[in-house]
C-alpha positions as CSV (number, residue, x, y, z in Angstrom):
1,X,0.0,0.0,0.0
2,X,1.3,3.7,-0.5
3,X,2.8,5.1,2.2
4,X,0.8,8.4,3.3
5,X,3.1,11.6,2.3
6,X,1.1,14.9,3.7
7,X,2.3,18.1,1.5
8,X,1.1,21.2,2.4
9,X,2.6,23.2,-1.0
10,X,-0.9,26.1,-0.6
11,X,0.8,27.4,2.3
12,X,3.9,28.6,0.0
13,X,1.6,31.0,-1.5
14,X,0.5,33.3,1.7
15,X,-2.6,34.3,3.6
16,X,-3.4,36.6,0.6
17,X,-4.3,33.5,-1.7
18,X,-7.0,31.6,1.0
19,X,-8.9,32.2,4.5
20,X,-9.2,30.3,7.2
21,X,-12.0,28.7,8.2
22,X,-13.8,25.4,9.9
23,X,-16.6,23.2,9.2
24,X,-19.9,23.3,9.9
25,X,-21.4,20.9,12.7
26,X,-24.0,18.4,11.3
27,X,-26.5,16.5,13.7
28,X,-25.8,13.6,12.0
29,X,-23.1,11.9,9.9
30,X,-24.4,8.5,7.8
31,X,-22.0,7.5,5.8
32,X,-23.2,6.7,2.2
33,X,-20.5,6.1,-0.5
34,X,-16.3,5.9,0.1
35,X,-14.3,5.4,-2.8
36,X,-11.6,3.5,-0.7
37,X,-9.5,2.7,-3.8
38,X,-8.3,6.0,-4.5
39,X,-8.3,6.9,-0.4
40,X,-5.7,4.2,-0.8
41,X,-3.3,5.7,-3.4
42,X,-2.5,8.6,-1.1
43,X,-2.0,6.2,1.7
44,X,-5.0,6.3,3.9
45,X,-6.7,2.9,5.3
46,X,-9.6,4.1,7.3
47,X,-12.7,2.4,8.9
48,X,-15.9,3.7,8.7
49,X,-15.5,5.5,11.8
50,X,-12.3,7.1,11.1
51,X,-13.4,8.1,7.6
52,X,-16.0,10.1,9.3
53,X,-13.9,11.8,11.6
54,X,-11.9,12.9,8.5
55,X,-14.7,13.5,6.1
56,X,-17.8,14.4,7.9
57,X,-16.7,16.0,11.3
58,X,-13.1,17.2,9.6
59,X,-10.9,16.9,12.2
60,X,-7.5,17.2,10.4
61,X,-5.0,14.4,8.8
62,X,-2.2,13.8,10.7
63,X,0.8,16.5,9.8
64,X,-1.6,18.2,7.3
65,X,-3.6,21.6,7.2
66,X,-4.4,22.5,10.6
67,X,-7.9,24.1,10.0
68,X,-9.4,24.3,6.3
69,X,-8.8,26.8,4.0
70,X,-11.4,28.7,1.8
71,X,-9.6,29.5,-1.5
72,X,-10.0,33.2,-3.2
73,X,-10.8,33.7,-6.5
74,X,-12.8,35.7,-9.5
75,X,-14.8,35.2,-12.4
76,X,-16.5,35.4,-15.6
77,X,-19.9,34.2,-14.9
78,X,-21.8,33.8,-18.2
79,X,-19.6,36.7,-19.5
80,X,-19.9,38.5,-16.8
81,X,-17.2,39.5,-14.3
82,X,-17.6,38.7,-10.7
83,X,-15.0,39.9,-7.8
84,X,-16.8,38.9,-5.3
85,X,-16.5,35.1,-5.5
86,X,-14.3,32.6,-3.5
87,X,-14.8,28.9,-2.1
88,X,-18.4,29.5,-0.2
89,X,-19.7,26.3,0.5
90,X,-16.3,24.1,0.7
91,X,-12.6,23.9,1.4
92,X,-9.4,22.6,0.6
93,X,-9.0,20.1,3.6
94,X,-5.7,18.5,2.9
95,X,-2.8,17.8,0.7
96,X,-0.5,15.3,0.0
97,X,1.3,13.0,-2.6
98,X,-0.2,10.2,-4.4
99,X,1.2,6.6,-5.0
100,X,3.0,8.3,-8.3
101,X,4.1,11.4,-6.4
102,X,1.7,13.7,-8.0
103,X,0.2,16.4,-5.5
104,X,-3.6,16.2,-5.0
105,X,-6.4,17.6,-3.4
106,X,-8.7,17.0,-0.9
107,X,-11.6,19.8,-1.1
108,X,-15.0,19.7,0.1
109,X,-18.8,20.5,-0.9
110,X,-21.6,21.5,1.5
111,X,-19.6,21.9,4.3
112,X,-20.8,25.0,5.7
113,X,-19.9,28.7,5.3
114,X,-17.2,31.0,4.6
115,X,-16.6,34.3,4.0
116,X,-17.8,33.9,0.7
117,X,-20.6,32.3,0.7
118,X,-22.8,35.5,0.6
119,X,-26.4,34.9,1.2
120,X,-25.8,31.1,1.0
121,X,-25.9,28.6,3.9
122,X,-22.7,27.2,2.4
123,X,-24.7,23.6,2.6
124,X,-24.9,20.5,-0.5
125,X,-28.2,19.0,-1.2
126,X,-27.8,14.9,-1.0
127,X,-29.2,14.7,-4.6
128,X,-26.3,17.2,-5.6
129,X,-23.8,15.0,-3.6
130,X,-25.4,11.6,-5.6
131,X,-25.1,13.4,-8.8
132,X,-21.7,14.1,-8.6
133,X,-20.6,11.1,-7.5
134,X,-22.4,9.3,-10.1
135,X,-20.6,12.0,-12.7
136,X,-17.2,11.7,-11.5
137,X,-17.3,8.0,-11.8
138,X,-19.2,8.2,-15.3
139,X,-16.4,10.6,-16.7
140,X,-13.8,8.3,-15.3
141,X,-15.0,5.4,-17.0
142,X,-15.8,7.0,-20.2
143,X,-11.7,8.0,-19.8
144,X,-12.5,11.8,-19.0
145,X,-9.5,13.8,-16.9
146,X,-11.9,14.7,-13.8
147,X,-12.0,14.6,-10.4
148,X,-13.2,12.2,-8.0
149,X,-15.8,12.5,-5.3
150,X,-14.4,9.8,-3.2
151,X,-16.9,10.7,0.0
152,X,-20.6,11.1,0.7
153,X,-21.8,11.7,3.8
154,X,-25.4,12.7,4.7
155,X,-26.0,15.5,6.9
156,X,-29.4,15.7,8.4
157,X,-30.4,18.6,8.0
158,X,-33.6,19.8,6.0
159,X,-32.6,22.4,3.3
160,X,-34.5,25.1,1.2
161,X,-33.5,25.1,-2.8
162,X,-34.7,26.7,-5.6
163,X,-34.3,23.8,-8.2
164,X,-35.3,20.5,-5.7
165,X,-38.3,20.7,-4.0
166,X,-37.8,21.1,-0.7
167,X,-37.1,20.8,2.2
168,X,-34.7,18.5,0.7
169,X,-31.9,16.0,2.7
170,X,-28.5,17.4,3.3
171,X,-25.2,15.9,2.6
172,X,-20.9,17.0,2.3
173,X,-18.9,15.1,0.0
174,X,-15.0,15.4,-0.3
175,X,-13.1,15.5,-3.4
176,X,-10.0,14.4,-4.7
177,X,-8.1,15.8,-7.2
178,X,-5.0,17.5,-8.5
179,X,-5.2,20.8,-7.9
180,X,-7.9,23.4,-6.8
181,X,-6.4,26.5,-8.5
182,X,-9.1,27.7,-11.2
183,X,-8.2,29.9,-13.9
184,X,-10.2,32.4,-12.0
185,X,-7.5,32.5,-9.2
186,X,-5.7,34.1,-11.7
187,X,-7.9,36.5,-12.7
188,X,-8.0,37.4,-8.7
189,X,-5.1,38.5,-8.5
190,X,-4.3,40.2,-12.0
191,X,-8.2,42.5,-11.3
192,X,-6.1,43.6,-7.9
193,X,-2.8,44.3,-9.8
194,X,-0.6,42.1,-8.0
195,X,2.1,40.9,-10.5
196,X,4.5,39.0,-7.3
197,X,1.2,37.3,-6.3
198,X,0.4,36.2,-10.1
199,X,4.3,35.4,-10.5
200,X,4.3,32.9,-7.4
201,X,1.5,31.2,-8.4
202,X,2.3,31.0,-12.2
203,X,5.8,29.4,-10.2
204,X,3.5,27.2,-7.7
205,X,1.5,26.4,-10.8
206,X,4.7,25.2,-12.8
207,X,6.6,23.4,-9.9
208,X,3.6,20.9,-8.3
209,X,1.6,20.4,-11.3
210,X,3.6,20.7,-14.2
211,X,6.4,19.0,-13.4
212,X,8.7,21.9,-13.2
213,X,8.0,23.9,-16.7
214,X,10.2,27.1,-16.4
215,X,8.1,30.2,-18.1
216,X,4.8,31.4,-17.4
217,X,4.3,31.2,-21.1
218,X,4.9,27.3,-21.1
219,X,2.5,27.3,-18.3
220,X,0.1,28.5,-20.5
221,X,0.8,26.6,-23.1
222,X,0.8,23.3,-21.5
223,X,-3.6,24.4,-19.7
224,X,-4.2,25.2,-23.0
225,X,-3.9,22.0,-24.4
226,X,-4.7,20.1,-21.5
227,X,-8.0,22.3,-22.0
228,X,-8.0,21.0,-25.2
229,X,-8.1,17.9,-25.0
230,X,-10.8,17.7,-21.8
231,X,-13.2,19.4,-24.0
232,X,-12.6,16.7,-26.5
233,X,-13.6,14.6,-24.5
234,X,-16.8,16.2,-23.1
235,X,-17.6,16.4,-27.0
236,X,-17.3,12.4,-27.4
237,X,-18.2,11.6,-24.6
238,X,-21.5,13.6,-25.2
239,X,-21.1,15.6,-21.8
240,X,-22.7,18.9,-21.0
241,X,-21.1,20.7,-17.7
242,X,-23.4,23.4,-17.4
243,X,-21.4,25.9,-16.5
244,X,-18.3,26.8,-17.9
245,X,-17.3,29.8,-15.7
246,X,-13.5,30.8,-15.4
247,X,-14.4,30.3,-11.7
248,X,-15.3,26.8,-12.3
249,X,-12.1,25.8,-14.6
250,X,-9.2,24.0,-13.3
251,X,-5.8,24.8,-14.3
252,X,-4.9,20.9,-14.7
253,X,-7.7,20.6,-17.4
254,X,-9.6,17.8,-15.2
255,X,-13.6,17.7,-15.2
256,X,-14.4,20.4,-12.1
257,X,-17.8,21.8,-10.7
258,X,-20.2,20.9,-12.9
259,X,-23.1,21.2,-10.9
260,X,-26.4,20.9,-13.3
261,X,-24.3,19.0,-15.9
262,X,-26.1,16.1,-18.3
263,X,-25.4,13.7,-20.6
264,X,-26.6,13.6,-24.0
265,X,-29.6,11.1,-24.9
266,X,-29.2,12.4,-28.1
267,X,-27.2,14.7,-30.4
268,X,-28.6,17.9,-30.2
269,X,-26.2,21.1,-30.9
270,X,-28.3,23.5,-29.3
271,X,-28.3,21.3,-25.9
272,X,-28.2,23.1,-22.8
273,X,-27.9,21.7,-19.0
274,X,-28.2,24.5,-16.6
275,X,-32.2,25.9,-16.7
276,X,-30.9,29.6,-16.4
277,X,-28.5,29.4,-19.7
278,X,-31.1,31.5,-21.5
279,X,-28.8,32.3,-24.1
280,X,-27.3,29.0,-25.0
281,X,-23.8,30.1,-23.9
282,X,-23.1,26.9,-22.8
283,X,-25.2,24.6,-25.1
284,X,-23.2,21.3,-26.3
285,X,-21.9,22.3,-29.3
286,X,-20.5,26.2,-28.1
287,X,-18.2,24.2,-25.6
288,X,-15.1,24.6,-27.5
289,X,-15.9,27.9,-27.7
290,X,-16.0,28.5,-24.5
291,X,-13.1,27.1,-23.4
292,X,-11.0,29.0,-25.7
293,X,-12.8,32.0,-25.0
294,X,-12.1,31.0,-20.9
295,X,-8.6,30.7,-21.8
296,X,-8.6,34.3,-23.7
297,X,-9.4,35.3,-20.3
298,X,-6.9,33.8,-18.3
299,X,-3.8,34.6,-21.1
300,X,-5.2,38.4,-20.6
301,X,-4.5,38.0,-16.4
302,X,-1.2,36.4,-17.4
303,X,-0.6,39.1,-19.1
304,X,0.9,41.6,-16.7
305,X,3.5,39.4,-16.3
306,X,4.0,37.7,-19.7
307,X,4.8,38.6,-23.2
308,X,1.8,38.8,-24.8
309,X,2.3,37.6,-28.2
310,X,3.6,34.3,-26.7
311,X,0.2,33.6,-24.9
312,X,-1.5,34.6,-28.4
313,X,0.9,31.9,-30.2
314,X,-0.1,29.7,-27.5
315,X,-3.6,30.1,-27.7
316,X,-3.6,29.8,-31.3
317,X,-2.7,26.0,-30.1
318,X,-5.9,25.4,-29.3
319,X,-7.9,24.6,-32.2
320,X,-5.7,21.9,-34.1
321,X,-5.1,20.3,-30.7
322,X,-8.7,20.4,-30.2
323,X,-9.3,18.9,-33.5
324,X,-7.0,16.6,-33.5
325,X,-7.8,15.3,-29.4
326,X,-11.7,15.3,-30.6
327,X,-10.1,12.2,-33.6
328,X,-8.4,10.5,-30.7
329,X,-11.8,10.2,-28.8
330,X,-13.6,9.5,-31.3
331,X,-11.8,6.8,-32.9
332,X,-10.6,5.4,-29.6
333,X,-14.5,4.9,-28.3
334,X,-15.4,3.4,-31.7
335,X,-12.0,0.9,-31.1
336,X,-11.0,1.7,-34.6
337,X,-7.2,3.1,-35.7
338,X,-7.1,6.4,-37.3
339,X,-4.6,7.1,-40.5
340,X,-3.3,10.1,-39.5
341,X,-4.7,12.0,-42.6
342,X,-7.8,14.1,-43.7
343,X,-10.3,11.0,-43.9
344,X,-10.2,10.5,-40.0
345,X,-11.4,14.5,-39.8
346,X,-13.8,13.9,-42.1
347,X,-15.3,10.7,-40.4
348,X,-15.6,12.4,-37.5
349,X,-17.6,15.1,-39.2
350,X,-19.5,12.2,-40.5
351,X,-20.1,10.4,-37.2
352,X,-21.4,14.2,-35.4
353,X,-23.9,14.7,-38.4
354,X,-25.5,11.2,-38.3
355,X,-25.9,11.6,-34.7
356,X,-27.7,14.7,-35.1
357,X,-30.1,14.4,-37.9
358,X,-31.0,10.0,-37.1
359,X,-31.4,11.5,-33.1
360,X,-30.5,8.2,-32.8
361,X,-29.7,7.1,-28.7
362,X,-26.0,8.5,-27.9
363,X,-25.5,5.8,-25.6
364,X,-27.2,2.9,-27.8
365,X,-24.6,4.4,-31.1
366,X,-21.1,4.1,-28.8
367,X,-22.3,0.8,-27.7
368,X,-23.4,-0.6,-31.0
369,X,-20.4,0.2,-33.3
370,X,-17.8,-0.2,-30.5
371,X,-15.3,-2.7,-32.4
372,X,-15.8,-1.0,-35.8
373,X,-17.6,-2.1,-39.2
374,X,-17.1,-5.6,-38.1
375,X,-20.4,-5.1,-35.4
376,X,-22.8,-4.5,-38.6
377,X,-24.7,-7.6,-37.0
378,X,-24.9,-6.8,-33.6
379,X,-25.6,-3.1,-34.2
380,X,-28.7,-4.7,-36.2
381,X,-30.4,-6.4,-33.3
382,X,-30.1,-3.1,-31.1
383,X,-32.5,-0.7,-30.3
384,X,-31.4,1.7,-32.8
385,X,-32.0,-0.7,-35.5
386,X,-34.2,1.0,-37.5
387,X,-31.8,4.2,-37.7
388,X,-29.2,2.0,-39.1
389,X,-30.2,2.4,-42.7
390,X,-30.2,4.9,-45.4
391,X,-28.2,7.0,-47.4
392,X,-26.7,9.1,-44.6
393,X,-26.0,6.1,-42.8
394,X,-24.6,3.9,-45.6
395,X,-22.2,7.4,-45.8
396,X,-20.9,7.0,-42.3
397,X,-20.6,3.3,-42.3
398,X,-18.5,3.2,-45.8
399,X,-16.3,5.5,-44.2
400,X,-16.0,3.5,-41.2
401,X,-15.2,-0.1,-42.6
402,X,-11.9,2.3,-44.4
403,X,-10.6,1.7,-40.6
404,X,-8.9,-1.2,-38.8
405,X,-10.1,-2.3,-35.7
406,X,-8.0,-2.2,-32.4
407,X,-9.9,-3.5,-29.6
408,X,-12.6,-5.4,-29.2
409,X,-16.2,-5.0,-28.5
410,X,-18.4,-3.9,-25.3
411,X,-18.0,-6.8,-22.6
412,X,-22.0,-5.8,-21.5
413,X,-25.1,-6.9,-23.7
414,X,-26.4,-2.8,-22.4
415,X,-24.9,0.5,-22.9
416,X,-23.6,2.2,-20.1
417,X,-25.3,5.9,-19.6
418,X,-26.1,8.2,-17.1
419,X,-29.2,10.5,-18.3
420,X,-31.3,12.2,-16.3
421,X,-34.0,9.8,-15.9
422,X,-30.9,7.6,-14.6
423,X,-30.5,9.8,-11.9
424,X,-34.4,10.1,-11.4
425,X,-34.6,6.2,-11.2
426,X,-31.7,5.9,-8.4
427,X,-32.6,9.4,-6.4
428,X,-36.8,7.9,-5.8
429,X,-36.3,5.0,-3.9
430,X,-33.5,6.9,-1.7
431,X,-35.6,9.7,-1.1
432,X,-38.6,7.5,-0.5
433,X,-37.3,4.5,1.2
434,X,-33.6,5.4,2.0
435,X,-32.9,2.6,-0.9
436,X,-29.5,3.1,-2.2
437,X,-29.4,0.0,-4.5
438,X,-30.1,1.5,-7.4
439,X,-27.1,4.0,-6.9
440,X,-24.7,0.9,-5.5
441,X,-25.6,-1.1,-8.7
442,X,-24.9,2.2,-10.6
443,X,-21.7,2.8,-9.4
444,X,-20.7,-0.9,-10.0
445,X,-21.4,-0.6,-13.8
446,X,-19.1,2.4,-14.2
447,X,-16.4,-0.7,-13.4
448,X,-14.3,-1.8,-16.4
C-alpha cells in the first residue's frame, strides 16, 4: 500500500491566496459512499468511523492543514465579471502526494460557510452530492481527466432550494483531485494588480503540477492544451457541464464543478444543462468555444507578467489540438485506428452529423459500433436498428469499414449511460425509502 506523504505546498503562496475557516457541525453523519481505492493511493486505510472523523466531522490528517482553507478567487460568470467570489460552501482540507508522487487535493462541498458564501448557507443537497458522485465516476469510466468525489456523507439537516423541491436531505462530499487552483485565481489577483502574487502562483503552478515547466508562457501553453483535449472529450463523450465559468475551470484541465451538468440522450447542438443558460452560452456544441474564450481570459490576467504575443501563439494551439484530441476520442470509443490523414477528420464530421439528424440514442450508437464495421450484425439487433439504414447512414458506415479495428467489443449486452432519468430512477427510492441499491448497482457498472 502507499505510504501516506502529507504536503502542504498552498501554504507557499501566503494568507493573501486563502482564509481560514472550519466546518460546519451536522447532527448527524451517515456514511453513504467511500471510494476507498483512491483513499488508498495517497496512503490512507480508514474504517468507517475514522473516515467520518476525516470526512464528515473534519478533524485534520495527521501532519496536514491545521484548519481548512477557503480558496480566493474571480470570475467570468456567463460573461460576466464577478469579484466577489471565492470557495463559499467548501474547502481545501488536505494535501499530499499520491502513489505516483503527483500532488492532489482534498476539497469539500456542503460543508458550511465561509466568508464567501454570501447569502448562501454554504450547505450540498444529498441529490447534488449523488449526482456528482455518479458524474465523477461516469467521466472516469468514459476516460474523461476529472475529479473524483471519493466521499458522501449525509447530513441531516432539511434544506430550502430553488431547483429541488424542498425541504430536501443534506449531505458533504470530499473531493480528490490534482489541484484546486481555477483559472479564475488568476484573474483574482491580476483584477487587484498584484504581479509578485500572479508570479508565485504561475511558479507554484509550474513546480507541483507541471512538473517543473520554467516560463509562465509554457504554463500557458501546457492548460491550454490540457483544456484542449478535456473538452474533446466532453464532445465524445457527449457531456454537458453546465457551467463553464472561469471560476469553475481547473488549471490541470480535469472535469471540475459541474453542478447541473447532463449527458446527451441524443445529439442535439443547441443542448443546454443549466435551466438559467437562457442564451445558450453553454449549449453542447458552443463548448469549444467556451473554453478557448475561458482561456482568452486567463492569457489576458497572465498578461501583466507575460509577453503577450507568446500567450497569443499559444492560444492559437488550441484549435488543431482540439481537433485533433476530438479524432483520438472519437476513434478510440469506436476501437477503430485512425490514418493520420484528412479521412479520420472527415469521419468524425461524419459520425457528429449522423448523430444529429438520425437523433438516434447516444449511448445505444457508442455501444453498437464499438469494435468497428465488423459489429454491422450486432448493431442490427439493437434498439437503434431501425436508424441503421439509409443514405446518410450507408455514408458513415463506408467510411467507417476504411478503418482497422483495435480493440474489441463492449464486454455488457447494455450500454452504459447516465441520463437524467438515470438519476431520477436511483434518487426515488433513496428519497422515498432510503434505498440506495439502485445507486450501489450504478456505481458498479461504471467498473471496467
Amino acid at each position: 500500500m502507499t505510504l501516506y506523504h502529507p504536503d502542504t505546498k498552498i501554504t507557499s503562496l501566503g494568507s493573501e491566496f486563502y482564509d481560514i475557516v472550519g466546518p460546519a457541525i451536522f447532527p448527524k453523519t451517515e456514511l453513504h459512499y467511500k471510494d476507498t481505492f483512491s483513499a488508498e493511493t495517497v496512503g490512507l486505510d480508514l474504517t468507517d468511523d475514522e473516515w467520518i472523523k476525516h470526512f464528515g466531522l473534519f478533524n485534520p490528517l495527521p501532519n496536514n492543514l491545521e484548519k481548512p482553507l477557503a480558496l480566493r478567487y474571480h470570475g467570468h460568470q456567463f460573461h460576466q465579471y464577478n469579484p466577489n467570489l471565492g470557495d463559499g460552501r467548501g474547502f481545501l482540507y488536505a494535501q499530499l502526494r499520491d502513489n505516483k508522487g503527483r500532488l492532489l487535493d482534498f476539497g469539500t462541498k456542503g460543508s458550511g460557510q465561509t466568508p464567501w458564501s454570501r447569502s448562501g448557507d454554504g450547505k450540498l443537497t444529498l441529490l447534488g452530492g449523488i449526482r456528482e458522485v455518479l458524474a465523477s465516476r461516469y467521466l472516469e469510466y468514459l476516460g474523461v481527466n476529472t475529479s473524483k468525489t471519493i466521499s458522501l456523507i449525509e447530513t441531516g439537516e432539511e434544506l430550502q432550494r430553488n431547483d429541488e423541491p424542498s425541504p430536501t436531505r443534506s449531505a458533504v462530499m470530499v473531493r480528490l483531485s490534482h489541484s484546486h487552483i481555477r483559472f479564475g485565481t488568476f484573474q483574482r489577483q491580476a483584477f487587484l494588480n498584484e504581479t509578485d502574487n500572479l508570479e508565485a502562483l504561475t511558479q507554484y503552478c509550474s513546480q507541483n503540477l507541471y512538473g517543473g515547466i520554467s516560463t509562465p508562457e509554457e504554463l500557458f501553453n501546457a492548460v491550454t492544451l490540457k483544456s484542449s483535449e478535456l473538452v474533446a472529450s466532453w464532445m465524445a463523450g457527449g457531456f454537458v457541464h453546465g457551467v463553464m465559468n472561469t471560476d469553475n475551470m481547473n488549471i490541470t484541465g480535469e472535469s471540475f464543478d459541474y453542478g447541473p451538468y447532463r449527458f446527451l440522450p441524443t445529439l442535439r447542438s443547441d443542448f443546454t444543462a443549466a435551466y438559467f443558460d437562457h442564451n445558450g452560452l453553454y449549449a453542447f456544441s458552443r463548448q469549444p468555444e467556451a473554453m478557448y474564450w475561458n482561456l482568452g481570459q486567463l492569457a489576458q490576467s497572465l498578461s501583466l507578467i507575460c509577453d503577450d504575443k507568446k500567450l497569443l501563439k499559444a492560444l492559437e494551439n488550441f484549435a488543431p489540438a482540439y481537433r485533433v484530441a476530438l479524432r483520438d476520442k472519437v476513434f478510440e470509443r469506436l476501437q477503430v485506428q485512425p490514418k493520420n490523414n484528412q479521412k479520420d477528420f472527415e469521419f468524425v464530421s461524419l459520425t457528429f452529423k449522423f448523430l444529429e439528424n438520425s437523433q438516434c440514442s447516444w449511448p445505444q450508437f457508442w455501444h453498437d459500433w464499438q469494435g468497428g464495421a465488423g459489429e454491422l450484425m450486432r448493431a442490427k439487433r439493437s434498439l437503434s436498428s431501425d436508424l441503421y439504414s439509409g443514405d446518410e447512414f450507408i455514408d458513415w458506415y463506408n467510411s467507417l469499414k476504411e478503418f482497422e479495428v483495435r480493440g474489441a467489443p463492449p464486454k455488457v449486452n447494455t450500454p452504459v449511460s447516465l441520463l437524467y432519468e438515470d438519476i431520477e430512477a436511483i434518487w426515488k427510492p433513496i428519497e422515498k425509502d432510503n434505498n440506495w441499491s439502485k445507486f450501489i448497482e450504478k456505481t458498479k457498472s461504471f467498473q471496467r
